[in-house]
N, C-alpha and C positions, 0 to 999 in steps of 0.2 A: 627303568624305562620312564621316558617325561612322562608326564600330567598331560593329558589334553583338557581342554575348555568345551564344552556344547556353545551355542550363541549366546544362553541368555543364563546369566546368574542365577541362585535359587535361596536368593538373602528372604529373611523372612518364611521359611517353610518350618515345618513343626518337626520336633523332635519324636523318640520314641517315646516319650515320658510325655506327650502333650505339649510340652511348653515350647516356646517361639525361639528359632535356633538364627541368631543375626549373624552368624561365621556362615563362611562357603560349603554347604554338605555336598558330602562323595557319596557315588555309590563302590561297588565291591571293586567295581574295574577301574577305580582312580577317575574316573572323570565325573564332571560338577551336573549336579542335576541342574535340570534345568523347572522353573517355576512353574506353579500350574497357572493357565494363560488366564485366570480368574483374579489371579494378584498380581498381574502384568496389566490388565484391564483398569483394574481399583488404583491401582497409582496413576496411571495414564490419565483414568479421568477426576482425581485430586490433583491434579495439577492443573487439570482445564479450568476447573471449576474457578482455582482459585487463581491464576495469572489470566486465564482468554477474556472476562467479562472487563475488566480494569483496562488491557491493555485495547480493546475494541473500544470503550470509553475517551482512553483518551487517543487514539486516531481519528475519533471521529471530531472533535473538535480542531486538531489539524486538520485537518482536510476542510472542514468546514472554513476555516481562517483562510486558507487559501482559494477556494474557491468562491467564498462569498460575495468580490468582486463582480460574478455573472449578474444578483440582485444587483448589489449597490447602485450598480451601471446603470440603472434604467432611473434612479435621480442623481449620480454623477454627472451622466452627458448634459443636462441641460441648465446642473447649476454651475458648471466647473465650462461649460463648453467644447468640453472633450470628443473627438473624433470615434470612428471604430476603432480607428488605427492606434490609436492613441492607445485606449482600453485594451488593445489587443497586447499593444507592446507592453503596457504596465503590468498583465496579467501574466506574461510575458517573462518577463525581467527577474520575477520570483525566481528562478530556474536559473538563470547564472549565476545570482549569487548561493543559489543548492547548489552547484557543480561545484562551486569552491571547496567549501570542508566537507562533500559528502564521504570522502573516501577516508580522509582522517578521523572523520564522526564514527565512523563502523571499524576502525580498527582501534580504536579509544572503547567503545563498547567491548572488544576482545577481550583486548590485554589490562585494561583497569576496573572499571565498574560501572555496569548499565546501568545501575541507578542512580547513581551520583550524576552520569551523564545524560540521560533522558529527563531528568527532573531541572536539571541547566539546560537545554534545547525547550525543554515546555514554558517556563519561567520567562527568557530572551525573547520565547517568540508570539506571546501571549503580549507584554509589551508594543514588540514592534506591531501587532495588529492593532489594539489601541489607539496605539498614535496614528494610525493611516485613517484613522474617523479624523483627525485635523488637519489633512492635507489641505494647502492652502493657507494654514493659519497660523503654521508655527514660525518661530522667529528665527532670524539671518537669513532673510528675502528668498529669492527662486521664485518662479512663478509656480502656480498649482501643478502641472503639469509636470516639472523638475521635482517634487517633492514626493509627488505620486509616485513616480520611477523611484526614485531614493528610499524609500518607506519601504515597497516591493522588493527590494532589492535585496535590503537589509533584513526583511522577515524570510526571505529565502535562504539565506548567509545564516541567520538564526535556528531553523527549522531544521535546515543541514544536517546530517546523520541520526533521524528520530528514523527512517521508515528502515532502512537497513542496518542500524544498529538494532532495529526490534527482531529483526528476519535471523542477525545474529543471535540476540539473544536467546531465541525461541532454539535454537541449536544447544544451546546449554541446556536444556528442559528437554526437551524430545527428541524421540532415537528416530533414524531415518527415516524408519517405516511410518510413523505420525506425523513425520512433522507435514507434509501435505495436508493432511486435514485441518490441524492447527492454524495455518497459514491460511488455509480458504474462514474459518472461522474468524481468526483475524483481518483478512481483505475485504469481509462484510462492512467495516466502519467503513470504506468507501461512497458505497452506495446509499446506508442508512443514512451517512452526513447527510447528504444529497436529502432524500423521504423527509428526514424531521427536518434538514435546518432550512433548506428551499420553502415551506409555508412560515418558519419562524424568521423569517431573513425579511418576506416578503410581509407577513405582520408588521414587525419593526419599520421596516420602510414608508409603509402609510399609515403607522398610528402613534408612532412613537417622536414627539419630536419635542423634549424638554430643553430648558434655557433657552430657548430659540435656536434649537440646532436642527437643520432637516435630518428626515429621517434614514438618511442614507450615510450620513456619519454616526448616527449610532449601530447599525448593521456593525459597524470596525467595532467600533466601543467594546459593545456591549458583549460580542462576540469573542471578543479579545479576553477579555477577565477570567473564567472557566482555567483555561490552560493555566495561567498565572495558579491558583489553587491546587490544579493538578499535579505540578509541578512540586508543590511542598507536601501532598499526600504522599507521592512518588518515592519522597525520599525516607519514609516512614513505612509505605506496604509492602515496596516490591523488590524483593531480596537474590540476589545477583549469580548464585548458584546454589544447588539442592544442597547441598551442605550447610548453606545458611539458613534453612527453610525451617523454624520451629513446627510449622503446621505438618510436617511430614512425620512421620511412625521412624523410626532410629532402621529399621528393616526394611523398610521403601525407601529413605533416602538413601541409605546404604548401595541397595539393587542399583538405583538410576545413577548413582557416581558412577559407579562398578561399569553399568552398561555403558554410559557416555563416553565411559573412556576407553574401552572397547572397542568402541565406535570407531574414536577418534586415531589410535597406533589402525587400524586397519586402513579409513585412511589415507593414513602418512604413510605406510607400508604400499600402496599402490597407487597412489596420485601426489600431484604435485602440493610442499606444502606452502612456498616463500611466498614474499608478497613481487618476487622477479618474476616466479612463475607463474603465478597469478595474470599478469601485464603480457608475458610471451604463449600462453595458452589460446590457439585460436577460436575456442568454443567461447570464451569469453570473448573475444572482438566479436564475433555473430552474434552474442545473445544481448550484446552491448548497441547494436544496430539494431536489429530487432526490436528491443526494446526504444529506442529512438522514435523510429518510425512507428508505433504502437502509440505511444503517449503524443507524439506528433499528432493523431487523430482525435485520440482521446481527449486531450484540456482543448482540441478546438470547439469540438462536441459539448464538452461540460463548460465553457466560458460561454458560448455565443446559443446555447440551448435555449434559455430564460428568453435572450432577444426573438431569436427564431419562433417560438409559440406565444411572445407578443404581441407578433404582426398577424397570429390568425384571431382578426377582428371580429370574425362571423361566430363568435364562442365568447362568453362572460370569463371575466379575470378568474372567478377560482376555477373553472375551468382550465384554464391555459396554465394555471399553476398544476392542477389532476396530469395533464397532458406533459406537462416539464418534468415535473416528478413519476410517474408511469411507468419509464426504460428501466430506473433505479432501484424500482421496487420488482421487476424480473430481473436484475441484476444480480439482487439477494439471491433469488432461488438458481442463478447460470451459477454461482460462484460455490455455492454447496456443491450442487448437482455435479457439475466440472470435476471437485476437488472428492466429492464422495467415489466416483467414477472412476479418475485417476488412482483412488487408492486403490482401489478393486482388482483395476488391469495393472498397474505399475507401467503402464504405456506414453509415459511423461511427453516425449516430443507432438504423438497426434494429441493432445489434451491441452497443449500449449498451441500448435499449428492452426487446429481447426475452430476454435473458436475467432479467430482473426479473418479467417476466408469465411465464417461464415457473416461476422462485422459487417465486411465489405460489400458482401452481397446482399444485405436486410438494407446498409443507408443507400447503395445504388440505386434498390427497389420502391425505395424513401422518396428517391430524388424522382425517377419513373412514374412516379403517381402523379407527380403534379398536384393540381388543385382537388385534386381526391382528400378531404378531408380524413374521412374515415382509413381510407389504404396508409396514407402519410403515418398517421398516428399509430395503425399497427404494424409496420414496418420499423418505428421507430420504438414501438415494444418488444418487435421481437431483435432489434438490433442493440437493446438494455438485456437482456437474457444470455447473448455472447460475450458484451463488447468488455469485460472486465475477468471474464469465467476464464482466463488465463490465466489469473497473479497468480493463484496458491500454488499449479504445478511451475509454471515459469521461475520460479523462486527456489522451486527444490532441486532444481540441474547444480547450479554451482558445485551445493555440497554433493554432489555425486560424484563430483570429478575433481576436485583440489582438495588437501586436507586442511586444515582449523585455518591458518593464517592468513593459507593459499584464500578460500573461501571467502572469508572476511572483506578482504581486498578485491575479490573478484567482486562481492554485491554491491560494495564500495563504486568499483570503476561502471558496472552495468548502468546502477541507479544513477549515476552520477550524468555518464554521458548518455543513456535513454532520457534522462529528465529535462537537454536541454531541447528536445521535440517539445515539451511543454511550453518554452520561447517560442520558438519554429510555429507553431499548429496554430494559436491563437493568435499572433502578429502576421504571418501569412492571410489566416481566416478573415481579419478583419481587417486586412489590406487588399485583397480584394474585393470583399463588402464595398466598399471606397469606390474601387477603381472600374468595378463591372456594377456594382445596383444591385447585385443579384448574391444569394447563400450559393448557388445552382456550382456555379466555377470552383471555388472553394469544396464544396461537397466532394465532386467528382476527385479533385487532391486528397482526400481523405481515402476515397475509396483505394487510389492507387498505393497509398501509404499502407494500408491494412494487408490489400495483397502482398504485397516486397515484405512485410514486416511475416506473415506468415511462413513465406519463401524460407526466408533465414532462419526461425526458429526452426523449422521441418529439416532444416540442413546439420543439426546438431546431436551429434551422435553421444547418447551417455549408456551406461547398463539400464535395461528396461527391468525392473523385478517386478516379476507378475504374482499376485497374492491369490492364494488359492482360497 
């Protein structure tokens, strides 16, 4: 009679003699014990320990390079003489040149090596932000304007396959059932960018201005170097599967091979694995729109934020920096809360849906208030409590229903074509800043975006696994 398997391997359980037994123990009836959930715990969270603090590190420095733009703007426009529209499209622009290799970025993290590759994306793109502190200034002409576009372009084309090649990675490291939480712990570099580098952005901009350079080109500068660093630690701390992992016990790295791969024939055993399939799966074209429409809102929110709580005059500057930073600091606790939640129920599409409907209805309530000081501000707090508290479940559908390559490819295409709403949200936003006078037109586009964007996640059917 075959062997059967239980779920979970029981590498690392003790012998009868005491000592630590690293092979597969049976019991009488041939089948593999399974571990006691004490030593499924303790590796779980030796792997947190040692990849989630490193890898929240450096997202937060991306993201901070690409959104720092929202400061800068506020001495870009008037030394550069740059429109909204302008800022909007430059902020913009980042995002078509990410559509380009996102998809090749995250299947290059599959099949070769995340750290090789992530430490090249951090390096490139740590550079290209640098040099956008000398827009205007560098050699072979273009106006400011043309160089600014070009600079954005080129750090988006750079930056390309860090966020979904990390989503892949985290897949080599955590079995289904974690990786939700993993992922909400990593989506927090979102929001902290936001908390520390929005006052350190906004320091640098009014006090920092050496060799005679305003302080809005060192925002790029200085901002920029970190990653470059990161990048050469990168290729020295963070090691590309548990097999590699000397920090592991020879019995917990053993189990998490053991279990990953597991994971992974089950499945390829019931879902699609190619990267064709991938492309023909319609759950991907919805989560791909979805996601569109989501970041559509999102970088208009997070570019034109700063200007928006600059015009409320009746409030001193650190104030209006408390008031900018605020949403991102309940961001932190939606994006736990969300992903602790989702683990709980294993209820992925309402976890991913409703936070979106609830977005739309905190910035409508936003817009509602008007000259309501105090209502504005907490609507727009409790509109940072929602408006991000989707990444970690929204991330974990792909692997739910494609296997290893299938997968790869699908966060590939999602992130790739969600991210160019990041073009879309902020060149719309401050094209009609322009064209109406008013945030007010633009807002209400937001709202309708959030709505449609929850529509289609809520449309997406994966297995729900409810944890008892």
């Amino acid at each position: 009679m075959a062997r059967t398997r239980s779920a979970l391997h029981p590498v690392g359980l003790r012998k009868s003699d005491g000592t630590r037994n690293s092979q597969l123990s049976e019991n009488r009836s041939g089948r593999v014990v399974t571990p006691p959930p004490e030593f499924e715990e303790r590796v779980r969270r030796r792997v947190t320990r040692r990849l989630m603090p490193f890898l929240i590190l450096v997202y937060i420095t991306a993201f901070l390079d690409r959104a720092n733009v929202g400061v800068a703007k506020l001495g870009m426009q008037g030394a550069l003489g740059f429109t909204e529209e302008v800022i909007g499209f430059g902020a913009g622009i980042f995002f078509a040149g990410y559509f380009l290799l996102e998809i090749p970025g995250s299947l290059i993290v599959e099949r070769w090596s995340a750290r090789r590759w992530l430490a090249r994306i951090m390096i490139t793109w740590g550079l290209m932000a640098t040099l956008t502190g000398f827009a205007g200034m560098l050699p072979g002409g273009g106006s400011p304007k043309f160089q600014f576009y070009g600079l954005r372009f080129l750090l988006g084309a750079a930056e390309a396959g860090f966020f979904p090649g990390v989503l892949v990675y985290l897949t080599h490291w955590f079995r289904q059932a974690d990786r939700t939480r993993a992922k909400a712990w990593f989506m927090l570099a979102q929001p902290l960018a936001i908390v520390i580098g929005t006052p350190i952005s906004r320091w640098i901009l009014e006090t920092v201005h050496w060799y005679g350079l305003p302080g809005w080109r060192w925002v790029f500068i200085l901002e920029g170097l970190p990653p470059v660093l990161m990048g050469f630690i990168t290729l020295w701390f963070l090691p590309d599967h548990p097999a590699d992992a000397k920090w592991l016990p020879p019995d917990e790295r053993e189990w998490l091979e053991t279990e990953l791969e597991r994971e992974r024939k089950d499945r390829e055993a019931t879902g699609s694995t190619s990267i064709l399939a991938a492309l023909r799966e319609p759950r991907t074209t919805l989560l791909a729109i979805a996601f569109f429409l989501i970041v559509t809102g999102n970088q208009a929110i997070l570019f034109f934020l700063p200007t928006i709580t600059n015009n409320m005059k009746t409030i001193s500057v650190a104030w209006r920096t408390v008031v900018a930073t605020a949403p991102y600091v309940f961001s932190i606790f939606g994006i736990l809360l969300n992903g602790y939640w989702a683990h709980r129920t294993g209820k992925k599409r309402l976890h991913t849906a409703l936070p979106m409907f609830l977005t739309a209805f905190s910035l409508g309530m936003a817009i509602l208030a008007g000259n309501n000081l105090a209502l504005v501000i907490t609507f727009f707090c409790l509109l940072g409590l929602t408006f991000q508290a989707y990444l970690p479940v929204f991330w974990s559908l792909p692997p739910a229903f494609l296997g290893k390559s299938g997968a790869a490819a699908a966060i590939g295409i999602i992130n790739s074509v969600g991210n160019l709403g990041g073009f879309v949200g902020p060149y719309l936003f401050g094209y009609l800043r322009d064209t109406t006078g008013s945030f007010e037109t633009g807002m209400w586009c937001l709202v309708g975006s959030m709505i449609l964007a929850g529509t289609f996640a809520a449309s997406v059917r994966v297995e729900e696994n409810v944890r008892k």
